[in-house]
C-alpha positions as CSV (number, residue, x, y, z in Angstrom):
1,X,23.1,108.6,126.1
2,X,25.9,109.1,123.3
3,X,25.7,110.4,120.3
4,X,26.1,107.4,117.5
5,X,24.6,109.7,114.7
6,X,27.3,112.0,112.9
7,X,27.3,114.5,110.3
8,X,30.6,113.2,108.5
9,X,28.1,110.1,107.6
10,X,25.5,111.3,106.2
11,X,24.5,110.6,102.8
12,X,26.1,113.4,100.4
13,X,22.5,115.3,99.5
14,X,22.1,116.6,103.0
15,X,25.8,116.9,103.4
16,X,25.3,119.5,101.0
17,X,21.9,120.7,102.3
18,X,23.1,121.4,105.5
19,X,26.6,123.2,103.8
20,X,24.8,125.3,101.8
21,X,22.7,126.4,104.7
22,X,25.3,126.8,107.0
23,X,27.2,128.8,104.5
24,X,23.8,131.2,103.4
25,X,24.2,131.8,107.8
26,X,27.4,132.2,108.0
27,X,27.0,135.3,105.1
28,X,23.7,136.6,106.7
29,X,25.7,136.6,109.6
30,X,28.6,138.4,107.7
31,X,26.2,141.2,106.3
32,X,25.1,141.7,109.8
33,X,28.3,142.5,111.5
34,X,29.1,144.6,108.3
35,X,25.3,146.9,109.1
36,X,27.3,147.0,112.8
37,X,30.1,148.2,111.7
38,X,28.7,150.5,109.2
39,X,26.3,152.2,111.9
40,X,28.9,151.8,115.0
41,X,32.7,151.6,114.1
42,X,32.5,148.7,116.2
43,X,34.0,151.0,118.8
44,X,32.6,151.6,122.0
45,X,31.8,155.2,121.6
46,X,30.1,154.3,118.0
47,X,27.9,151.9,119.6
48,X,27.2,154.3,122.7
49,X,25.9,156.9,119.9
50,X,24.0,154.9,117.9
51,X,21.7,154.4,121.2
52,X,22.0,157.2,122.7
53,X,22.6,159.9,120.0
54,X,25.4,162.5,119.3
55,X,27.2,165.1,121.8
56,X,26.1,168.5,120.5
57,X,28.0,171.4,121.7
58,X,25.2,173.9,121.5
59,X,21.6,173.7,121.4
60,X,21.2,175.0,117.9
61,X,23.0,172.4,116.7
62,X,21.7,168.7,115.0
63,X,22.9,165.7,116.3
64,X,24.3,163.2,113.3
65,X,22.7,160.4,115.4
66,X,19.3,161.1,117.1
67,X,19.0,158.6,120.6
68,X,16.6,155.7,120.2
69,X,13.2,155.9,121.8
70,X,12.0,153.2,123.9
71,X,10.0,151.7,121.0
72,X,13.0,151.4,118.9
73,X,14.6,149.8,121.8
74,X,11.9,147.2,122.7
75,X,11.7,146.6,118.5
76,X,15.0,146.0,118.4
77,X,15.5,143.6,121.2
78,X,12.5,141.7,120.3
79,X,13.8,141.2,116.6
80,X,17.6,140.4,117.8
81,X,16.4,138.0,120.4
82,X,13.9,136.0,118.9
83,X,16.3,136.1,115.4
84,X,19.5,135.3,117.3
85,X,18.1,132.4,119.9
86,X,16.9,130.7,116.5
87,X,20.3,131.1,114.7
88,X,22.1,129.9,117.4
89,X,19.1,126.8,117.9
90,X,19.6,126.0,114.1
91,X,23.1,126.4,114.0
92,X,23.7,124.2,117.4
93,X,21.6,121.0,116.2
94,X,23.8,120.9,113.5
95,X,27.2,121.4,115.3
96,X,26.0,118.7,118.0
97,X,26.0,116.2,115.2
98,X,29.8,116.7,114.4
99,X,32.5,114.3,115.5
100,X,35.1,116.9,116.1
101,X,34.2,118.7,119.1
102,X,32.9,116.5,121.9
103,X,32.2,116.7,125.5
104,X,31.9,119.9,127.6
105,X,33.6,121.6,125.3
106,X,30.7,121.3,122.9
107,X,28.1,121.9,125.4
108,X,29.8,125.1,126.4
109,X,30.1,125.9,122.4
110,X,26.5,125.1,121.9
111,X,24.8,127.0,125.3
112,X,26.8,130.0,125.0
113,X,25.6,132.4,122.4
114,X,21.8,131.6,124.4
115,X,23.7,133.3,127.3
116,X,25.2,135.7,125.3
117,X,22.6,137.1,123.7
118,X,20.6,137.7,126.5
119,X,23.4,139.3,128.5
120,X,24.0,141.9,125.0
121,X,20.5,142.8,125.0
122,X,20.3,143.4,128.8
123,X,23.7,145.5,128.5
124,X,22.2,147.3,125.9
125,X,19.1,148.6,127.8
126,X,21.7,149.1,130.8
127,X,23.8,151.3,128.6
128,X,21.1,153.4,127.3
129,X,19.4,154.1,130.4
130,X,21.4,153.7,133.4
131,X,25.6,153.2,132.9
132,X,27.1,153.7,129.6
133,X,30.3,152.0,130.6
134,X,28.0,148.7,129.8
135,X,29.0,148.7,126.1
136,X,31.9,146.9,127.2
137,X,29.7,144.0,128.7
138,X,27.9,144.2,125.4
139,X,31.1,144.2,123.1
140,X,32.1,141.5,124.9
141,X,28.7,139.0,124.8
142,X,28.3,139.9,120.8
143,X,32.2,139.0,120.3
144,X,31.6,135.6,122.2
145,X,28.4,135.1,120.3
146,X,29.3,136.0,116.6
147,X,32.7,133.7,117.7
148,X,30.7,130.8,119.1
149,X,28.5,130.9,115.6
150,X,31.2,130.9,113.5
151,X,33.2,128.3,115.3
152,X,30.1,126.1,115.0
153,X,29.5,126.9,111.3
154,X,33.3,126.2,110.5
155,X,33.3,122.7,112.5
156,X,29.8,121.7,111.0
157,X,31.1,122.1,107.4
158,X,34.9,120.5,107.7
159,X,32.5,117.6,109.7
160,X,30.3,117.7,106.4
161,X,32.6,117.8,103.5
162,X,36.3,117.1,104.9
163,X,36.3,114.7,107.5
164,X,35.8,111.2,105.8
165,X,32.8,108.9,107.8
């Protein structure tokens, strides 16, 4: 069935209802990545630490980053999941009202922080416990992610208040 309903013609109060909420995302979204970067680098060893805690050279000496224990970890993943599947389920009805983007390539836009997401969360439990090489699958998945929310934000608003109905 197509799609007849678009967000370039809706009336102008939820045009900018749904801005303003995609905006608010897109800084809560912001912050977030800043808290990453704060705590990580956003390099693979930062990330690696944060998890698993600092080298120490000798035994009398205190790690600057402690490793998480498994109820950090489950806490963690339960929050990110259950946070990021409805970002990315608030953010995706939106973008599948927009004229812009159509066919596969919005399904693909739309499905693939869902896959993401899980994939990050199972590399991070793989990178703690078995392979630390994983944070490289897990860089990867949050990059496409964050990028796939963004992309959808962006589209959503020039659908909203650009493109003329």
């Amino acid at each position: 069935m197509k799609n007849n309903f678009y967000l370039k013609d809706l009336e102008p109060e939820l045009k900018y209802l749904l801005s303003s909420f995609l905006i608010l995302m897109a800084i809560g979204i912001t912050i977030g990545l800043a808290y990453v970067y704060t705590t990580t680098n956003m390099s693979p060893i930062g990330v690696t630490e944060q998890f698993n805690g600092s080298e120490v050279d000798n035994t009398s000496d205190i790690p600057e980053k402690f490793p998480k224990p498994i109820e950090n970890m489950i806490l963690t993943t339960h929050d990110h999941i259950l946070t990021f599947s409805i970002i990315s389920l608030l953010i995706g009805l939106i973008f599948y009202l927009n004229s812009t983007i159509t066919g596969i390539t919005k399904t693909i836009i739309i499905i693939e922080p869902f896959i993401s997401t899980l994939i990050m969360f199972s590399s991070l439990w793989i990178m703690k416990y078995l392979l630390a090489s994983f944070v490289y699958l897990m860089i990867l998945s949050s990059f496409l992610t964050y990028l796939c929310w963004y992309l959808m934000i962006a589209v959503s608003i020039y659908d909203l208040l650009i493109k003329k109905g």
